[in-house]
N, C-alpha and C positions, 0 to 999 in steps of 0.2 A: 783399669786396675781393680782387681779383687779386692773387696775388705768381707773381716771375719767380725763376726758379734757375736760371743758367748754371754745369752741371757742369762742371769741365776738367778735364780729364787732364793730368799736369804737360809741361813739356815735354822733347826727349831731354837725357838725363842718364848719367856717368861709368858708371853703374850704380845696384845694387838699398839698398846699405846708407844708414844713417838721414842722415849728412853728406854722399852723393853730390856732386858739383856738375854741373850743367848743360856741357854740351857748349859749344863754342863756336857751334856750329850751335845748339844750345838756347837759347843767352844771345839770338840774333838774332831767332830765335821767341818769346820771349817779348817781343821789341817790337813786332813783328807780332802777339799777343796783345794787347797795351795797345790798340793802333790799333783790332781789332777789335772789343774791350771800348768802348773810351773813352765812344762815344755812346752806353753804353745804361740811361744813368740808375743805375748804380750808388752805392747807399749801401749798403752793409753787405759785408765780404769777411771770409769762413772759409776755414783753411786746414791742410790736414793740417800737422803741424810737421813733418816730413821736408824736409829743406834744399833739394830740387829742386821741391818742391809752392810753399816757399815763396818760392823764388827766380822761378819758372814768373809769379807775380802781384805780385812784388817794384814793378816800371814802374809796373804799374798802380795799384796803392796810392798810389803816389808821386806820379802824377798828379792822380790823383784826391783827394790827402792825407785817406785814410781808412786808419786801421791795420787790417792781419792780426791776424785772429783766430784764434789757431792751437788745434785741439780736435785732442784726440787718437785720438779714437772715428773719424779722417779717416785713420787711418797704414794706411802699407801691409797689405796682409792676410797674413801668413804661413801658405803653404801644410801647409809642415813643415821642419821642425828640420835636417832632413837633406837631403844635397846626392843628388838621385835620376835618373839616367839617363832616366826617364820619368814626369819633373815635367807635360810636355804632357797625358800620357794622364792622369796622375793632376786636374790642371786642366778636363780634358774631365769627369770623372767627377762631378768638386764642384758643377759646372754641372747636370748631370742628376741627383744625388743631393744635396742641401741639407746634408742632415745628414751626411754622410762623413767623417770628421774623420781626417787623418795625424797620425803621429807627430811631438810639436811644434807642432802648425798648429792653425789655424782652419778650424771647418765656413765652408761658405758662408751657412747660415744665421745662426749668432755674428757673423762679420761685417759681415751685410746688417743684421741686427737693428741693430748700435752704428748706423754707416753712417743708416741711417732717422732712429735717434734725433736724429741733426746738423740730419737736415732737417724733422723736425717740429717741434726748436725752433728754429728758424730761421724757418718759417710762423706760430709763436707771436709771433714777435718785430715789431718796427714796421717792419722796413725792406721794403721792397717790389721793390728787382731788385737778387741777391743773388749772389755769385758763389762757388761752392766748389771750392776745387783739391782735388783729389785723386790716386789712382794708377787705375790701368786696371784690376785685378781688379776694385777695390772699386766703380768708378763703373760696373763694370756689375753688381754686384750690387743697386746701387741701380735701375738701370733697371730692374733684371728683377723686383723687388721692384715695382713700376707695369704692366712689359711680361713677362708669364710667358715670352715666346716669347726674350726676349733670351737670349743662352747663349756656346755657347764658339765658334762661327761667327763671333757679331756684337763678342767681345772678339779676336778676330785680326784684326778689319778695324779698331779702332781705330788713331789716329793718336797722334803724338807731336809735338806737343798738339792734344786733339780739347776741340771743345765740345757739349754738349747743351743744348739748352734744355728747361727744364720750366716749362710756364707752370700754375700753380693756380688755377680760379676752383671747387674746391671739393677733394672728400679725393684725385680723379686727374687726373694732369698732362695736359694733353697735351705730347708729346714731340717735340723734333723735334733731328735733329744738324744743327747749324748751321758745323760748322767742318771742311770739306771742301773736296775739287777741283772735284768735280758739284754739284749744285744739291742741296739738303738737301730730305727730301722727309719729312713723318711718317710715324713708325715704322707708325699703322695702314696706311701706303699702302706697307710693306716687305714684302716673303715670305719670311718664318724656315724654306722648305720646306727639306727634305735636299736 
């Protein structure tokens, strides 16, 4: 049996910390979320507990009257503990090095690992088009964990709020972003070149 995971990225938000709120431009995006959710047979929604992840699919629950399931193995990824003038280059590094771990923070490995976990029991489970907010590190850690070529090119081109779809009809998705200005095209039909 097929199941669907529409990844999102939350939408813009005040900033990085766990009670954030949503922008007022965020608040409007997330109805434009709903809309583009609404039709797509949605029964089951995960949701990092971070207040802009959960606010990002707040509409859409609502309409759809299915509650937020909030798992924490969805939260932001902390780089490192400390505030560092070259967070980018260190970000680039985590991308091409799995295992790198700063001071304070999470390998990108540790995080893809939890990240995974959300979505294998989420395929174990009965619901079949399933929607998970998260943040932008993480959700590409998840792709790259399917797509090896995903890295730190293709999390600068993320949007605020971006969708992916992963559809399963066995252990690999295929992938496609669906929530863009151009036409969404799968990632095997992308060039991860330099």
């Amino acid at each position: 049996m097929s199941k669907t995971i529409y990844l999102v990225r939350h939408c813009k938000a005040e900033g990085q910390a766990f009670d954030a709120k949503l922008t007022p431009t965020g608040m409007k995006q997330s109805e434009l979320l709903t809309e583009f959710l609404y039709d797509k047979q949605i029964n089951s929604i995960v949701s990092s507990p971070y207040k802009r992840a959960v606010d990002s699919i707040k509409p859409l629950a609502k309409r759809l009257n299915l509650p937020i399931n909030e798992d924490n193995r969805l939260g932001e990824r902390v780089l490192s503990s400390l505030e560092r003038d070259d967070y980018l280059e260190m970000l680039e590094n985590s991308f091409k090095d799995l295992d790198i771990c700063y001071e304070g923070g999470e390998s990108s490995r540790q995080a893809m690992n939890r990240a995974i976990g959300v979505i294998e029991d989420v395929l174990k489970g009965s619901a079949n088009n399933i929607v998970i907010a998260t943040h932008g590190n993480l959700m590409s850690l998840i792709l790259k964990h399917y797509e090896p070529s995903f890295g730190f090119k293709e999390w600068k081109s993320l949007s605020n709020p971006d969708v992916y779809c992963l559809k399963f009809e066995g252990d690999s998705p295929q992938i496609v972003r669906i929530w863009q200005e151009t036409i969404a095209v799968p990632l095997s039909e992308v060039s991860y070149g330099n």
